[in-house]
N, C-alpha and C positions, 0 to 999 in steps of 0.2 A: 504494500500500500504506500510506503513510502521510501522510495527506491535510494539509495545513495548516490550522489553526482559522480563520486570518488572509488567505491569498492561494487564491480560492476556482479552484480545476483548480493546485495547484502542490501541491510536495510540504515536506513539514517540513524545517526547516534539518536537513540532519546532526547536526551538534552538540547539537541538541535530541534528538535519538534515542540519540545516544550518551550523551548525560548520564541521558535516562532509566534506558535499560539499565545505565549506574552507578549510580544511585540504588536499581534494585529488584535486583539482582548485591546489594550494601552491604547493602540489609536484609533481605536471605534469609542472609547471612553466608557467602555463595559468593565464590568467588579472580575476580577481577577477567579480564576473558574480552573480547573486538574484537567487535562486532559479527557480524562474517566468521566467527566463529568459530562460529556459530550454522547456520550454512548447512556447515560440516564436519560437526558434530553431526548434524544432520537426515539427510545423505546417509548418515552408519555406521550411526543409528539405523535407519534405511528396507531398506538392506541387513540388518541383524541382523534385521531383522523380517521379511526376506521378500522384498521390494519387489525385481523384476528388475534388471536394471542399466539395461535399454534406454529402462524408462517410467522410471526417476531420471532417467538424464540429460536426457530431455524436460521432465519438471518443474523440475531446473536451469536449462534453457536451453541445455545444450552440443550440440555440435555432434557430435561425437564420444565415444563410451561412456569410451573408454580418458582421456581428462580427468577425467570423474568417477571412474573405477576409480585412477587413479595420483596424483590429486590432492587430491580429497576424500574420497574414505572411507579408513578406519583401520581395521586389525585390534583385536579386543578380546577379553578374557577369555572375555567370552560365547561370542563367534564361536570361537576357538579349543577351547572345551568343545564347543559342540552339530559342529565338524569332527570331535571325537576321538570325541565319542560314535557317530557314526557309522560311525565306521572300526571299532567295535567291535563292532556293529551287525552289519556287513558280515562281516568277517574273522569274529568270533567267537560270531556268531548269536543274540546273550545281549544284555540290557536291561542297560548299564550303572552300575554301585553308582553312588549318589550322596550326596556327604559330609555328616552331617548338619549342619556347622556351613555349608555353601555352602548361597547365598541367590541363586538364579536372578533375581531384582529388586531393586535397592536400597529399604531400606524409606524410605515417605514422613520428608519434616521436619516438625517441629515449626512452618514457619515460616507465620506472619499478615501478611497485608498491613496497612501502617500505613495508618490514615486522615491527609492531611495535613492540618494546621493552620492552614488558611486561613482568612485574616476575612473579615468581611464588607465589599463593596465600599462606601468612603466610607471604611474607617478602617486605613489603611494596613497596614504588615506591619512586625513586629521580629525581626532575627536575632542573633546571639551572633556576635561574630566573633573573641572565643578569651577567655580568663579577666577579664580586666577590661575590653572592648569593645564594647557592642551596638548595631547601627544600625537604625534606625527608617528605615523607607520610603515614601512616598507619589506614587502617578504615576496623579493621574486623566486620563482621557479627553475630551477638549474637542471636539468635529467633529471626530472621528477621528484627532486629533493629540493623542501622549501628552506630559504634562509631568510630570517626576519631578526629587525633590528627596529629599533623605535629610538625618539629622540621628542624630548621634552621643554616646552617654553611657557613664560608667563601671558603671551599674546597668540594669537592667529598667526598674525604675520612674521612673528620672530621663528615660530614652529616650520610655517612652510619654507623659510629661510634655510633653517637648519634641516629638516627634511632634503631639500632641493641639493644642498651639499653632501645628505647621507646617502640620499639614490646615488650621483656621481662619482663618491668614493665604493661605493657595491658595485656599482656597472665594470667599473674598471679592474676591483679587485676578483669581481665573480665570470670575468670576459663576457660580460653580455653585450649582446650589440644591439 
């Protein structure tokens, strides 16, 4: 499911998966959520929409329905609306009033994907690493083995400064052309 760039039939470090879904969670402006938490979601969701219990738990993997039913799925607002509306349905043979300020979908966000900020390869990368610290990065590629080196300043420009003299002095020392 999550193929490696790097080690071709292996899967992506974890940690690289979890940092991602930190990364895109932080700039949607959504609460911080596991991994795992995603595969809870999917089975209430699948439920609320319909989806029987016997084909979820096949597409989970479980082996047993009552796993998925006791373990992963959650009662929700929704669910417990379209249960009562039914009961009303039932008992009282009448299409049940619905309030105008209830919103059967949460409406979409506002949110955009950021494009990141990547250079271009040969001219390293600069991050901020809190108010008065930014490091400059550099780790070309040599036959397949990375060499990286970093260099540290109190400004932007002093970093890419010293950056621009550490590529120069690797290019030459690592004969890259």
């Amino acid at each position: 499911m999550f193929p490696s760039p790097k080690k071709a039939d292996s899967p992506l470090d974890p940690a690289a998966v979890r940092k991602k879904l930190t990364s895109v969670l932080k700039r949607a402006g959504c609460k911080h959520l596991r991994f795992h938490d995603l595969r809870h979601t999917f089975a209430t969701n699948a439920l609320e929409h319909g989806m029987d219990i016997k084909t979820l738990s096949v597409i989970i993997g479980h082996v047993s329905s009552a796993t998925t039913l006791n373990v992963y799925t959650h009662v929700t607002d929704e669910m417990r609306q379209k249960a009562a509306d039914q009961i009303d349905r039932g008992i009282a043979g009448v299409e049940p009033p619905h309030k105008p300020g209830h919103q059967k979908r949460p409406k979409t966000t506002d949110f955009q994907a950021i494009k990141g900020k990547y250079r271009k390869p040969g001219t390293g990368c600069i991050t901020q690493i809190n108010d008065h610290l930014w490091e400059g990065r550099y780790s070309p590629k040599v036959n397949g083995k990375r060499y990286a080196r970093n260099v540290y300043a109190p400004t932007r420009a002093e970093c890419e400064e010293k950056l621009a003299v550490l590529i120069t002095e690797m290019t030459k020392e690592l004969g890259i052309i």
